[in-house]
N, CA, C and O atoms as a GROMACS GRO file, in nm:
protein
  408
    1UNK      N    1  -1.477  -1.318  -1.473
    1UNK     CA    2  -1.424  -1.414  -1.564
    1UNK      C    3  -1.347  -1.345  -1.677
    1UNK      O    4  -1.240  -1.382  -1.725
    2UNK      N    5  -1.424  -1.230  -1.714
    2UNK     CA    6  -1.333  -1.152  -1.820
    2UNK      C    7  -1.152  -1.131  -1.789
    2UNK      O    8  -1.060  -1.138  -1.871
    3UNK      N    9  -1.147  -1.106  -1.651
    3UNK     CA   10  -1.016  -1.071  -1.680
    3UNK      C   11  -0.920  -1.213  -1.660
    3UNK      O   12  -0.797  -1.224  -1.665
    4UNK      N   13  -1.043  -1.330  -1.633
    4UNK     CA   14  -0.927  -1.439  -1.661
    4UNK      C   15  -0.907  -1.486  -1.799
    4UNK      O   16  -0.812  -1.560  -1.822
    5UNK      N   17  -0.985  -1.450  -1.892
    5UNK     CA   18  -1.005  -1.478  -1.979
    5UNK      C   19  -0.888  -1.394  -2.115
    5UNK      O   20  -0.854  -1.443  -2.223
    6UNK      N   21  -0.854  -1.269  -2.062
    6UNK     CA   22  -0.770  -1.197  -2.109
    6UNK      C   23  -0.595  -1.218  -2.038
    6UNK      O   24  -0.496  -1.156  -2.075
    7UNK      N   25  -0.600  -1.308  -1.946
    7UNK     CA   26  -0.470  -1.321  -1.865
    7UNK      C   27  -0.440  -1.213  -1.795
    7UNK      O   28  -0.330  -1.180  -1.751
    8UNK      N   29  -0.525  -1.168  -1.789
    8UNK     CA   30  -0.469  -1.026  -1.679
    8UNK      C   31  -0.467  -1.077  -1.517
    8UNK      O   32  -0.389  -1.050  -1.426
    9UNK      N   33  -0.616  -1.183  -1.524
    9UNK     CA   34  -0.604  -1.227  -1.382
    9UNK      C   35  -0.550  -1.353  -1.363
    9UNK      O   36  -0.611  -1.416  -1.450
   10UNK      N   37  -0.464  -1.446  -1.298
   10UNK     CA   38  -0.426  -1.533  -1.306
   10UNK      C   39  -0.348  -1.581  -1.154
   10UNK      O   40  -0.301  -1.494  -1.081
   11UNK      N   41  -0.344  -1.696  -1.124
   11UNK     CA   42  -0.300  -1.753  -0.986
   11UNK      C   43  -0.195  -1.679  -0.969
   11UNK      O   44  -0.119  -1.668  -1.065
   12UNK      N   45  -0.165  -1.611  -0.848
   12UNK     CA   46  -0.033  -1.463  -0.805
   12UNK      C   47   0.069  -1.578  -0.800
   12UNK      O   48   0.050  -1.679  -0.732
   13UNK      N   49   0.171  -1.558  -0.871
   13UNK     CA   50   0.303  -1.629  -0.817
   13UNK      C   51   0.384  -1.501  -0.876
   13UNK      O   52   0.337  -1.412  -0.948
   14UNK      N   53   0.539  -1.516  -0.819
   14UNK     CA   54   0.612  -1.405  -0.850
   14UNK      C   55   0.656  -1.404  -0.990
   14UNK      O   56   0.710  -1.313  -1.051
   15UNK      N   57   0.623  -1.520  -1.030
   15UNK     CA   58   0.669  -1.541  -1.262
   15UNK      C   59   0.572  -1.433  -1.316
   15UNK      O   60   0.598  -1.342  -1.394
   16UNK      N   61   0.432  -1.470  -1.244
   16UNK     CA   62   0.329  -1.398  -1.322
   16UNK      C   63   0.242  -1.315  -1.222
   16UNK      O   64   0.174  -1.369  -1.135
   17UNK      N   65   0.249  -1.184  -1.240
   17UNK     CA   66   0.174  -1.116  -1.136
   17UNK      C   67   0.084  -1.026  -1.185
   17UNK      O   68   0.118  -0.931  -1.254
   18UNK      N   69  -0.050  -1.055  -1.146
   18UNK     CA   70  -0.107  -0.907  -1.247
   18UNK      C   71  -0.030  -0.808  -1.254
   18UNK      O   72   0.059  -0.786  -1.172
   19UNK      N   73  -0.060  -0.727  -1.371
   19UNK     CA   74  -0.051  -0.572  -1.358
   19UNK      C   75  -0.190  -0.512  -1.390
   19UNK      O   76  -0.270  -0.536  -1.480
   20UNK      N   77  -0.191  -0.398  -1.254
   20UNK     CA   78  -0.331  -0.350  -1.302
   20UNK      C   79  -0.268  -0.211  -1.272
   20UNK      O   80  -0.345  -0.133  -1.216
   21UNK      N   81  -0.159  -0.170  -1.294
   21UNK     CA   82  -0.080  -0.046  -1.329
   21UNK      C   83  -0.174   0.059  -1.388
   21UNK      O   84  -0.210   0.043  -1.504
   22UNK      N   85  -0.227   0.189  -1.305
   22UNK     CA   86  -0.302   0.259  -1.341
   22UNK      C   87  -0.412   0.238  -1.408
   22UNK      O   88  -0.436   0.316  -1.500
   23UNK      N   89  -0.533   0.099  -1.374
   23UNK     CA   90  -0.662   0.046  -1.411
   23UNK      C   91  -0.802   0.106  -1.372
   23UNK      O   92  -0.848   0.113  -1.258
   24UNK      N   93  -0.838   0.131  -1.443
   24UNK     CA   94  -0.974   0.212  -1.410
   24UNK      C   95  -1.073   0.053  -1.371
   24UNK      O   96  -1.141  -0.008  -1.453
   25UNK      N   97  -1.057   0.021  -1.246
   25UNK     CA   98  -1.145  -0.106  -1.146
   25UNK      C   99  -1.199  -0.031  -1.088
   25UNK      O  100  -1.137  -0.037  -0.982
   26UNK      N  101  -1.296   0.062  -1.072
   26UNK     CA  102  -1.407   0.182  -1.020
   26UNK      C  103  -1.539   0.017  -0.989
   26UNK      O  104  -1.561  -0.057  -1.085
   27UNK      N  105  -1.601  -0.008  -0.860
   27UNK     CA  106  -1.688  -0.077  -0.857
   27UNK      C  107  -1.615  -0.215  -0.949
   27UNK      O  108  -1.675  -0.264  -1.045
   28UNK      N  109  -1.495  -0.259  -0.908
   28UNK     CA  110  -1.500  -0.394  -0.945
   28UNK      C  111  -1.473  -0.512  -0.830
   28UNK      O  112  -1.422  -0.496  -0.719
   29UNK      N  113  -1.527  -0.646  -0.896
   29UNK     CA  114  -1.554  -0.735  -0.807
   29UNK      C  115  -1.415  -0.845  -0.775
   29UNK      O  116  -1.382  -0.961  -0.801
   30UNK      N  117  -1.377  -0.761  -0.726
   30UNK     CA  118  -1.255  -0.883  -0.682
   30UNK      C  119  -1.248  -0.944  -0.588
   30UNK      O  120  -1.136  -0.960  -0.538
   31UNK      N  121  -1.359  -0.997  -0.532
   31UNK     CA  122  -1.354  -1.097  -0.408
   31UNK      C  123  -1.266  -1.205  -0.343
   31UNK      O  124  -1.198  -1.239  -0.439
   32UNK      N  125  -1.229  -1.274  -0.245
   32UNK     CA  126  -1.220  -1.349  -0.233
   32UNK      C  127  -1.062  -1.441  -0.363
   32UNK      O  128  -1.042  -1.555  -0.404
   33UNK      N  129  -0.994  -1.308  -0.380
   33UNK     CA  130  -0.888  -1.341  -0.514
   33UNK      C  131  -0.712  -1.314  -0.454
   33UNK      O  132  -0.665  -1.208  -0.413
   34UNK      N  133  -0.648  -1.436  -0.465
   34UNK     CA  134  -0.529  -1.405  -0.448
   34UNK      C  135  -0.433  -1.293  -0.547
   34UNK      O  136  -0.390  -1.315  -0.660
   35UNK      N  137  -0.420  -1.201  -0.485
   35UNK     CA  138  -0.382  -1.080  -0.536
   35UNK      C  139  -0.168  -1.029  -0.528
   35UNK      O  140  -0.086  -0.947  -0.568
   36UNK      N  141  -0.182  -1.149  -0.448
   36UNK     CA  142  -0.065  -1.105  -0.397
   36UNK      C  143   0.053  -1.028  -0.470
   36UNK      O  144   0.090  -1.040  -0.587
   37UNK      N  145   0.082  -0.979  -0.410
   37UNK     CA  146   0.224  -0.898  -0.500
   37UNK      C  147   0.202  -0.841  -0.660
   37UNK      O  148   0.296  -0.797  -0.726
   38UNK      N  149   0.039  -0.852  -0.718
   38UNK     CA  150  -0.020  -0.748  -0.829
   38UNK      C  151  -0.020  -0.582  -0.779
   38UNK      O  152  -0.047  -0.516  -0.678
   39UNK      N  153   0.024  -0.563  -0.905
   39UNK     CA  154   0.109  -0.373  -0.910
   39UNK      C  155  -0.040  -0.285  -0.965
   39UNK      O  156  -0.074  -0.269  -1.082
   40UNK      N  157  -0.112  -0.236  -0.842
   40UNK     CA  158  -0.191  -0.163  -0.819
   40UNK      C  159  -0.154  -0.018  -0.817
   40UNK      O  160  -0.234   0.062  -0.769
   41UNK      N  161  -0.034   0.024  -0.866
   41UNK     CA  162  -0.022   0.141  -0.839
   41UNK      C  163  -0.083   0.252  -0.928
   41UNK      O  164  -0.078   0.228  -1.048
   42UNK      N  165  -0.140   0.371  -0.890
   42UNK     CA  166  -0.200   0.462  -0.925
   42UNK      C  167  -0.368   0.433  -0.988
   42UNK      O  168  -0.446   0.520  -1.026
   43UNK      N  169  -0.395   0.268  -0.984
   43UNK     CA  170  -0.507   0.223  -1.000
   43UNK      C  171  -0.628   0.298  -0.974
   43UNK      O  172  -0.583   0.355  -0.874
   44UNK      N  173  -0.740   0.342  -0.983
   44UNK     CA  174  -0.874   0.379  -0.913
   44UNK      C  175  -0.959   0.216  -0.891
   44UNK      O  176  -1.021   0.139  -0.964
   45UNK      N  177  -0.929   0.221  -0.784
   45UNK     CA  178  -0.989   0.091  -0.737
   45UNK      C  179  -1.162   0.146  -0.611
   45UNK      O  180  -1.210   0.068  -0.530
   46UNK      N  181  -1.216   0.294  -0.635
   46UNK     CA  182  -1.286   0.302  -0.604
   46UNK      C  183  -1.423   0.223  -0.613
   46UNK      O  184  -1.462   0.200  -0.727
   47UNK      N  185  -1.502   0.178  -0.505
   47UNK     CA  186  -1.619   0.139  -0.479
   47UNK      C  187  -1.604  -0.064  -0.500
   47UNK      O  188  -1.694  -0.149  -0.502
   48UNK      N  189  -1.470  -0.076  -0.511
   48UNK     CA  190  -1.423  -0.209  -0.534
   48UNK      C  191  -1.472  -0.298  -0.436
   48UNK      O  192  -1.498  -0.253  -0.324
   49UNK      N  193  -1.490  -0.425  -0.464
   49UNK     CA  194  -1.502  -0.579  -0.375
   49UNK      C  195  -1.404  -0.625  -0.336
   49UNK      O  196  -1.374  -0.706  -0.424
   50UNK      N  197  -1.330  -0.629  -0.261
   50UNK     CA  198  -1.195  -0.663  -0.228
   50UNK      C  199  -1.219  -0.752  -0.087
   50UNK      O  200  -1.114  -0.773  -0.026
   51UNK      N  201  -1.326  -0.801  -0.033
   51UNK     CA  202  -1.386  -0.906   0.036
   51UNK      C  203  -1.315  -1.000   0.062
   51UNK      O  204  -1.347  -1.075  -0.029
   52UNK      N  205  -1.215  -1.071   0.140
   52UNK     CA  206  -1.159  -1.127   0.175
   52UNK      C  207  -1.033  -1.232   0.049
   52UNK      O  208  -1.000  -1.348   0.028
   53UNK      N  209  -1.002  -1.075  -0.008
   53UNK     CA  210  -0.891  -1.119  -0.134
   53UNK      C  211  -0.741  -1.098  -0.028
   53UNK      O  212  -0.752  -1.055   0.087
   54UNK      N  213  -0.669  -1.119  -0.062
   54UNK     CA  214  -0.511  -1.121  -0.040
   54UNK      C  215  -0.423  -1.039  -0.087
   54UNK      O  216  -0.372  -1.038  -0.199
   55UNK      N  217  -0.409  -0.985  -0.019
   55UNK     CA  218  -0.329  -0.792  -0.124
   55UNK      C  219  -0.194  -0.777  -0.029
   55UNK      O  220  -0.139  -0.669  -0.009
   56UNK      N  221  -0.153  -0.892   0.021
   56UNK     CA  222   0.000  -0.881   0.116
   56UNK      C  223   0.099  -0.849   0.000
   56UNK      O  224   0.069  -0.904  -0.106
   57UNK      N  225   0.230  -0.758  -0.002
   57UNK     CA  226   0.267  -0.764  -0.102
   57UNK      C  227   0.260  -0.651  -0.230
   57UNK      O  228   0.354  -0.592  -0.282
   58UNK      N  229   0.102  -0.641  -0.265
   58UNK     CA  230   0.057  -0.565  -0.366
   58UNK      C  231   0.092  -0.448  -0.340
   58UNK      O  232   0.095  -0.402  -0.225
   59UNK      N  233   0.131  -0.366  -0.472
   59UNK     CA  234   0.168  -0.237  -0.512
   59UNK      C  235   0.044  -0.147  -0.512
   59UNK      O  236  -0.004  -0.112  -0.620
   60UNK      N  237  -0.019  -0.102  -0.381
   60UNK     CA  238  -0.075   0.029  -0.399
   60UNK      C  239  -0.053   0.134  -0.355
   60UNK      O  240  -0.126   0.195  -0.277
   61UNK      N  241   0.062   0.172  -0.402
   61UNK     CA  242   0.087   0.319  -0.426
   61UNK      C  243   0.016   0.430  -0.513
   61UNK      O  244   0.026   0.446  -0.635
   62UNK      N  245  -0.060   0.506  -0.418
   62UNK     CA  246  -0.130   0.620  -0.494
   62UNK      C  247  -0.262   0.578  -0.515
   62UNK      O  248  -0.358   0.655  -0.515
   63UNK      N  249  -0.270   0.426  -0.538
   63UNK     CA  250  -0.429   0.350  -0.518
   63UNK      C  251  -0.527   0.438  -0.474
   63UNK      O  252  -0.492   0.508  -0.378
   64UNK      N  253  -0.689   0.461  -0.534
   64UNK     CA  254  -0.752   0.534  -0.519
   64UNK      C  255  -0.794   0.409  -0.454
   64UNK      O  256  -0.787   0.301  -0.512
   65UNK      N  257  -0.846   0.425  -0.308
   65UNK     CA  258  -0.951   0.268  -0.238
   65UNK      C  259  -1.072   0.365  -0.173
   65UNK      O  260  -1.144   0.307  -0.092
   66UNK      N  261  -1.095   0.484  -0.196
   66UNK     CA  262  -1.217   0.565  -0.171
   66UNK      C  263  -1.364   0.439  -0.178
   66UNK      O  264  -1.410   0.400  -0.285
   67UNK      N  265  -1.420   0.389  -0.026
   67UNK     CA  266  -1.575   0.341  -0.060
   67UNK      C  267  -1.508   0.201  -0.098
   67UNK      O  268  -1.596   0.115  -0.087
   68UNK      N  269  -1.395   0.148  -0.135
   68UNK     CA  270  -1.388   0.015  -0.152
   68UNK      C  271  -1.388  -0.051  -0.047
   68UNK      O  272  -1.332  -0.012   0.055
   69UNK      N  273  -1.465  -0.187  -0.059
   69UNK     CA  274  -1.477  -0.296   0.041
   69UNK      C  275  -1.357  -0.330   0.056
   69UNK      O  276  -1.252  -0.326  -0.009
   70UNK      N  277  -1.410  -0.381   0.206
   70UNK     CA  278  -1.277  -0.506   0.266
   70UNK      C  279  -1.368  -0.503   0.365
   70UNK      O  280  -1.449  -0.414   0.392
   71UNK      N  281  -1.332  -0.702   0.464
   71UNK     CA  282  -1.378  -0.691   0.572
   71UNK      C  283  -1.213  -0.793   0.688
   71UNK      O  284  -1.091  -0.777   0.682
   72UNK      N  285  -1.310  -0.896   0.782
   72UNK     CA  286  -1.161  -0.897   0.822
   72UNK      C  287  -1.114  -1.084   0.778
   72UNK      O  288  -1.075  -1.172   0.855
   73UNK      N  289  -1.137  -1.092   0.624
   73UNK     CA  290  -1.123  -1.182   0.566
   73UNK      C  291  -0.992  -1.133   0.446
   73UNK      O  292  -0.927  -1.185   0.356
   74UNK      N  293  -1.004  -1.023   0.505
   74UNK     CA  294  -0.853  -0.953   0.382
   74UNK      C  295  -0.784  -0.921   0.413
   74UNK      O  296  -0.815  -0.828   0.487
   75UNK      N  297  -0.624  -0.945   0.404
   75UNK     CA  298  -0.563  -0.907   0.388
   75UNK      C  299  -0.452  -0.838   0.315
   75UNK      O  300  -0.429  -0.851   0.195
   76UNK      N  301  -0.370  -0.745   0.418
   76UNK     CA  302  -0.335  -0.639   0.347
   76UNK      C  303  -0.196  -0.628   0.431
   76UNK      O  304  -0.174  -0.684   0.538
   77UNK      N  305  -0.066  -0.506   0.321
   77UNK     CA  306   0.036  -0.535   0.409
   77UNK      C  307   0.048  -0.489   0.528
   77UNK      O  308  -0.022  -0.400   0.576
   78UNK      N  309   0.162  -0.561   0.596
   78UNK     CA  310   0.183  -0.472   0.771
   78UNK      C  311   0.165  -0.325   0.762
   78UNK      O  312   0.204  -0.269   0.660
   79UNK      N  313   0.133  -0.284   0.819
   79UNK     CA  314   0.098  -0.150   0.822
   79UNK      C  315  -0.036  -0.012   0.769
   79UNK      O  316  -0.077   0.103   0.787
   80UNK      N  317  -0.054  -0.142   0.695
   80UNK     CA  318  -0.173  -0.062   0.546
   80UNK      C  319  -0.273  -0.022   0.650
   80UNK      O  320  -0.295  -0.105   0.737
   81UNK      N  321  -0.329   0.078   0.654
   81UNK     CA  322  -0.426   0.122   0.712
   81UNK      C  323  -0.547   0.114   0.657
   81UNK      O  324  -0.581   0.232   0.667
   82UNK      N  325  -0.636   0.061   0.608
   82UNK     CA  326  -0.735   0.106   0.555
   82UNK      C  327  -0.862   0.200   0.586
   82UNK      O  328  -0.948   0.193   0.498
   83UNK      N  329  -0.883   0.257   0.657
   83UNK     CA  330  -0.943   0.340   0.702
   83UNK      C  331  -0.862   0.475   0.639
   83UNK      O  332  -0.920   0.547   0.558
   84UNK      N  333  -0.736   0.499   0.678
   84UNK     CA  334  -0.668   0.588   0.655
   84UNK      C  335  -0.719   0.608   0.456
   84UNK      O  336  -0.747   0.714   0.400
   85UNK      N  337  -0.713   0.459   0.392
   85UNK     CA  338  -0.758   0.462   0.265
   85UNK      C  339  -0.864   0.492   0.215
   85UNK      O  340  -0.890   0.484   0.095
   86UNK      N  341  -0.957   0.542   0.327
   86UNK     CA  342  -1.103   0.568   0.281
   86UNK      C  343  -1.155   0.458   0.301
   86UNK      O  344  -1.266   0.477   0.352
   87UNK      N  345  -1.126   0.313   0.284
   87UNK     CA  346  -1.162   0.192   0.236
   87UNK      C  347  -1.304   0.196   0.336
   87UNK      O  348  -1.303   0.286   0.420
   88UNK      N  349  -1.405   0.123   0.333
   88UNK     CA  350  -1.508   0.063   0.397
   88UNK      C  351  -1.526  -0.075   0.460
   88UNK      O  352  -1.565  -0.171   0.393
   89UNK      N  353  -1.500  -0.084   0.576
   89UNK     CA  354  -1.531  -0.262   0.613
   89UNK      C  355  -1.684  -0.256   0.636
   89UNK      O  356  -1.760  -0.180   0.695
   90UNK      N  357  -1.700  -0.396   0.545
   90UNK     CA  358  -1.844  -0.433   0.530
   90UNK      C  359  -1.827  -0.571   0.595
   90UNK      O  360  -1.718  -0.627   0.609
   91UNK      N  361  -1.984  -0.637   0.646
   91UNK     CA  362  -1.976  -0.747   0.669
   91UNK      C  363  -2.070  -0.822   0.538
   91UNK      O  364  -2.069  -0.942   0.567
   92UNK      N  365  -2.127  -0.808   0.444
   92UNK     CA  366  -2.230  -0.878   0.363
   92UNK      C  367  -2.224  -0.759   0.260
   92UNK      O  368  -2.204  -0.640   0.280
   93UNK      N  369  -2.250  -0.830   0.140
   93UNK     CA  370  -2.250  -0.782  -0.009
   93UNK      C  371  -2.383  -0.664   0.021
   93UNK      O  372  -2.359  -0.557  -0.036
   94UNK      N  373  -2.484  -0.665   0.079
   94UNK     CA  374  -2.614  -0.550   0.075
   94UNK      C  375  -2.492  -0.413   0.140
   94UNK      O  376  -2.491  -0.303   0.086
   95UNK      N  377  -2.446  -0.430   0.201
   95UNK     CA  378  -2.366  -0.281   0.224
   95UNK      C  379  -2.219  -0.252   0.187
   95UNK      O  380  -2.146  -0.162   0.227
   96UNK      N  381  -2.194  -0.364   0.090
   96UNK     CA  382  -2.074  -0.332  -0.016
   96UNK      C  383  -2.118  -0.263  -0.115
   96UNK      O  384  -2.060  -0.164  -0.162
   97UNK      N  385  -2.242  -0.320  -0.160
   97UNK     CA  386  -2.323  -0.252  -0.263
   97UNK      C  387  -2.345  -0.122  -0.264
   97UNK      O  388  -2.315  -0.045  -0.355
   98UNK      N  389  -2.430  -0.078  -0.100
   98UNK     CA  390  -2.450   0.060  -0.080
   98UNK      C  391  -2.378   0.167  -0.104
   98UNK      O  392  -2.421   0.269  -0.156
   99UNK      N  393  -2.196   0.137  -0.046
   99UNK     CA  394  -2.089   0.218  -0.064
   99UNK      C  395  -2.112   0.285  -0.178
   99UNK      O  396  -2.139   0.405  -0.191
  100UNK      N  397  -2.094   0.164  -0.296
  100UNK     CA  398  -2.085   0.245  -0.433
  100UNK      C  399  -2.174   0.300  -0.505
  100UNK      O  400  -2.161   0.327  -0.624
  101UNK      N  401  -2.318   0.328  -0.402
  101UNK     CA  402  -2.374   0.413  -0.460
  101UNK      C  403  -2.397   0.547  -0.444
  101UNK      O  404  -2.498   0.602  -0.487
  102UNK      N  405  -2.296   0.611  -0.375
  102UNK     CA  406  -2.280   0.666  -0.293
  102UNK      C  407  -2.214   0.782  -0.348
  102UNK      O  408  -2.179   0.874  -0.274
   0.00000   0.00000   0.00000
Protein backbone atom coordinates (compact mmCIF):
# COMPACT_ATOMS: atom_id res chain seq x y z
CA UNK A 1 0.00 0.00 0.00
CA UNK A 2 2.92 2.27 0.74
CA UNK A 3 3.94 2.68 -2.64
CA UNK A 4 0.38 3.48 -3.66
CA UNK A 5 0.19 5.78 -1.30
CA UNK A 6 3.34 7.74 -2.44
CA UNK A 7 2.23 7.46 -6.35
CA UNK A 8 5.00 5.52 -7.22
CA UNK A 9 2.59 2.58 -7.78
CA UNK A 10 -0.31 3.30 -9.83
CA UNK A 11 -2.62 1.58 -12.72
CA UNK A 12 0.39 1.11 -15.80
CA UNK A 13 -0.88 3.21 -18.64
CA UNK A 14 1.71 4.83 -20.95
CA UNK A 15 0.78 8.77 -19.27
CA UNK A 16 1.88 7.26 -16.02
CA UNK A 17 4.34 4.51 -15.59
CA UNK A 18 6.20 3.67 -12.54
CA UNK A 19 9.67 4.45 -12.26
CA UNK A 20 11.51 2.19 -10.11
CA UNK A 21 14.83 3.35 -11.93
CA UNK A 22 17.61 1.87 -9.86
CA UNK A 23 15.16 0.83 -6.56
CA UNK A 24 16.47 -1.06 -3.87
CA UNK A 25 12.90 -3.75 -4.00
CA UNK A 26 15.35 -6.58 -2.35
CA UNK A 27 12.33 -9.10 -0.99
CA UNK A 28 9.48 -6.94 -2.24
CA UNK A 29 5.93 -7.93 -2.69
CA UNK A 30 4.67 -7.19 -5.94
CA UNK A 31 2.21 -9.73 -6.70
CA UNK A 32 -0.29 -10.15 -8.88
CA UNK A 33 0.40 -6.04 -10.14
CA UNK A 34 0.10 -4.59 -13.54
CA UNK A 35 3.55 -3.51 -14.15
CA UNK A 36 3.54 -2.95 -17.58
CA UNK A 37 6.00 -0.83 -19.36
CA UNK A 38 7.50 0.42 -15.46
CA UNK A 39 11.42 1.29 -15.94
CA UNK A 40 13.10 -1.35 -13.81
CA UNK A 41 16.31 -0.68 -14.98
CA UNK A 42 19.37 -1.34 -12.88
CA UNK A 43 16.72 -2.02 -10.00
CA UNK A 44 17.79 -4.91 -7.32
CA UNK A 45 14.66 -6.61 -7.43
CA UNK A 46 16.31 -9.58 -5.57
CA UNK A 47 14.21 -12.18 -3.51
CA UNK A 48 11.03 -10.22 -5.03
CA UNK A 49 7.14 -11.47 -5.39
CA UNK A 50 6.52 -10.96 -8.80
CA UNK A 51 3.67 -13.86 -8.74
CA UNK A 52 1.62 -13.52 -11.50
CA UNK A 53 2.27 -9.52 -12.07
CA UNK A 54 2.58 -8.29 -15.77
CA UNK A 55 6.11 -7.05 -16.70
CA UNK A 56 5.38 -7.20 -20.80
CA UNK A 57 7.02 -4.11 -21.81
CA UNK A 58 8.99 -3.29 -18.53
CA UNK A 59 12.49 -1.91 -18.52
CA UNK A 60 14.76 -4.50 -16.97
CA UNK A 61 17.83 -3.79 -18.05
CA UNK A 62 20.63 -4.78 -15.72
CA UNK A 63 17.64 -5.81 -13.21
CA UNK A 64 19.11 -7.76 -10.40
CA UNK A 65 16.02 -10.82 -10.37
CA UNK A 66 18.61 -13.19 -8.36
CA UNK A 67 15.90 -15.72 -6.06
CA UNK A 68 12.96 -13.53 -7.28
CA UNK A 69 9.61 -15.20 -7.72
CA UNK A 70 7.55 -15.74 -10.72
CA UNK A 71 5.35 -18.58 -11.61
CA UNK A 72 3.33 -19.25 -14.87
CA UNK A 73 0.77 -16.53 -13.94
CA UNK A 74 3.49 -13.86 -15.11
CA UNK A 75 4.27 -12.44 -17.55
CA UNK A 76 7.21 -11.24 -19.12
CA UNK A 77 8.59 -9.92 -22.53
CA UNK A 78 9.06 -12.25 -25.69
CA UNK A 79 12.11 -13.56 -25.11
CA UNK A 80 12.92 -12.80 -21.30
CA UNK A 81 14.33 -15.78 -19.99
CA UNK A 82 13.96 -16.08 -16.55
CA UNK A 83 15.92 -18.74 -15.49
CA UNK A 84 18.72 -17.21 -17.43
CA UNK A 85 17.71 -14.26 -14.63
CA UNK A 86 18.36 -16.37 -11.76
CA UNK A 87 14.62 -15.80 -11.20
CA UNK A 88 12.82 -18.82 -9.22
CA UNK A 89 9.39 -20.31 -10.35
CA UNK A 90 7.42 -21.05 -7.35
CA UNK A 91 4.05 -22.51 -7.13
CA UNK A 92 2.74 -21.12 -3.40
CA UNK A 93 3.99 -18.24 -1.19
CA UNK A 94 5.82 -21.19 1.53
CA UNK A 95 8.62 -21.47 -1.24
CA UNK A 96 8.65 -17.85 -2.41
CA UNK A 97 9.38 -17.21 1.05
CA UNK A 98 12.17 -19.83 1.27
CA UNK A 99 14.11 -18.25 -1.78
CA UNK A 100 14.71 -15.19 0.20
CA UNK A 101 16.08 -16.71 2.85
CA UNK A 102 18.55 -17.96 1.27
Amino acid sequence: MFLYDINLLKTSSKKQLPLFFGAFLTNAKLQNLDLRYANFQGADLTGADLRGTDLRGANLENAILKHACYNNLTSFNQGFAPITARMKEVLNSRECFSARSR
